[in-house]
N, C-alpha and C positions, 0 to 999 in steps of 0.2 A: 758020206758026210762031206760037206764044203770046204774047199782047203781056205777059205777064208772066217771060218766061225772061231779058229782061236785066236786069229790074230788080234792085237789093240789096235781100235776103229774110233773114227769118229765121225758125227756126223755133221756135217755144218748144210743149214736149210733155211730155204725163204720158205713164209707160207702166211697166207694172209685171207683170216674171218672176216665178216662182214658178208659182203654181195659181190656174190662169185658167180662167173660165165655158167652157164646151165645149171646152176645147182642151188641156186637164191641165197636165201642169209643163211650164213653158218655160224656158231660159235669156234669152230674152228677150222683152219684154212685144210683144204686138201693135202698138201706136203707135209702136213705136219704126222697126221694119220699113217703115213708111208716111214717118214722121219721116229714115230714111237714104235710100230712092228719092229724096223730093223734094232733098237735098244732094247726091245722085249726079247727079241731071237736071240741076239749073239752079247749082248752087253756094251754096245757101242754108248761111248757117250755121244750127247747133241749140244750141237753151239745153235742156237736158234739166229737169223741173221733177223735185226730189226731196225726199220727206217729210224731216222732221227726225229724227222717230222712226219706222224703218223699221215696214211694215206685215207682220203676222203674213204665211208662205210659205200658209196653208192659206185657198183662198180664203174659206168662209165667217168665217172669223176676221178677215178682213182686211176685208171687206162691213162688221163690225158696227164695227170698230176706225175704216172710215172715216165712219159713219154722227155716230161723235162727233165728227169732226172739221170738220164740214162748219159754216163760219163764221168756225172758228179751225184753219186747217190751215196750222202751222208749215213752212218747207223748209229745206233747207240753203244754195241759195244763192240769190241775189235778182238780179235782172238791172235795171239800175237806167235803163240810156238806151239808147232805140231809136232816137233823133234819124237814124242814118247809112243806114234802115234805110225803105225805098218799100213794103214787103211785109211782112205779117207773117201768118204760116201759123200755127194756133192749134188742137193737135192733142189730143184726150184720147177714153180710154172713155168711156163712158155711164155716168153715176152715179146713178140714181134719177129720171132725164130732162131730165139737166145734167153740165156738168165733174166729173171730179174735183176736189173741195174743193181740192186744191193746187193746181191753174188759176188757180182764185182770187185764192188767195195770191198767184200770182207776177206776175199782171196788174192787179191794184188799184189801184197807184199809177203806173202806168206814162202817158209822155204819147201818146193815141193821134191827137193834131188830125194832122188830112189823112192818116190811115196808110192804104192797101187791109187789109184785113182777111179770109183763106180760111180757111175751120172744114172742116175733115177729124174725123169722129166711128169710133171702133171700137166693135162693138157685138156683140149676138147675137139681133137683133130689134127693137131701140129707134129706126132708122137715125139721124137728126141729133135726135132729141126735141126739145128746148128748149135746147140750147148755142146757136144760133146767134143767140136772144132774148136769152138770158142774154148775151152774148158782146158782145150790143148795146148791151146796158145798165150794163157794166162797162166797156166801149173808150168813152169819151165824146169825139167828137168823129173817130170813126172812120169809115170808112166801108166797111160790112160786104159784100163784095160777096156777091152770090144763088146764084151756079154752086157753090155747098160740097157737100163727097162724105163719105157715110157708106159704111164696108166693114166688112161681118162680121167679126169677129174671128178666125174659121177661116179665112178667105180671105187675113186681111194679108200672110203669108210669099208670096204667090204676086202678088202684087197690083201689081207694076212698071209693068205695061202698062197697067192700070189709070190707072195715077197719071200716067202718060206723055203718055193721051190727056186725060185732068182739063186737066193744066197746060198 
């Protein structure tokens, strides 16, 4: 058994339907599929992270739309204390060989002293790039564990068992 299945977890995830890189229109994003396994497995809750201003449904629309966001990428809601919270699961596509820009946004002010910290990346080739540097250098005070899983993007709807044996 996984020495992290009792702990309290949570999950904070980008993940974005519409028209996705090799996998056409989705009703729902690939992180997201990865993001409900791990609440199905161990009981983690999820902070869904969501743009302010929805991104165009047509993916290269939405590539260029997020390309200017990356710094200042507004969301709708902020999740403010993690205090209750021994785990935190930090899920996004690959954006240029980092989070999505709303990642960002929603973990920048967050307190990460003594957290575990597992990076799950969705991709179509990039497997974890640079999220897990990135990830290291915005959780200050965290502690990023090494065992993180990158899954193809085509693969996420199938990927339970996957995520089963990860955690």
């Amino acid at each position: 058994m996984s020495i992290y299945k009792d702990k309290k977890s949570l999950v904070i995830y980008f993940s974005r339907a519409d028209e996705n890189y090799a996998v056409g229109y989705v009703d729902k994003g690939n992180t997201e599929y990865i993001a409900e396994y791990v609440k199905d497995i161990i009981g983690a809750d999820l902070f869904k992270v969501e743009p302010l201003i929805p991104y165009s449904k047509e993916y290269n629309k939405c590539i260029e739309e997020a390309k200017q966001r990356v710094g200042n990428a507004p969301i709708k809601n902020k999740i403010n204390d993690i205090s209750k919270y021994e785990i935190i699961y930090i899920m996004t596509p690959v954006y240029w060989g980092s989070y999505a820009p709303e990642i960002e946004t929603a973990i920048k002010d967050l307190d990460f002293k003594d957290k575990l910290i597992r990076v799950v990346t969705t991709h179509e080739g990039s497997g974890l790039a640079n999220v897990v540097e990135d990830i290291k250098k915005n959780c200050v005070g965290a502690h990023v564990l090494d065992n993180n899983i990158a899954i193809k993007g085509t693969d996420c709807i199938n990927a339970r068992k996957t995520i089963e044996n990860w955690i």
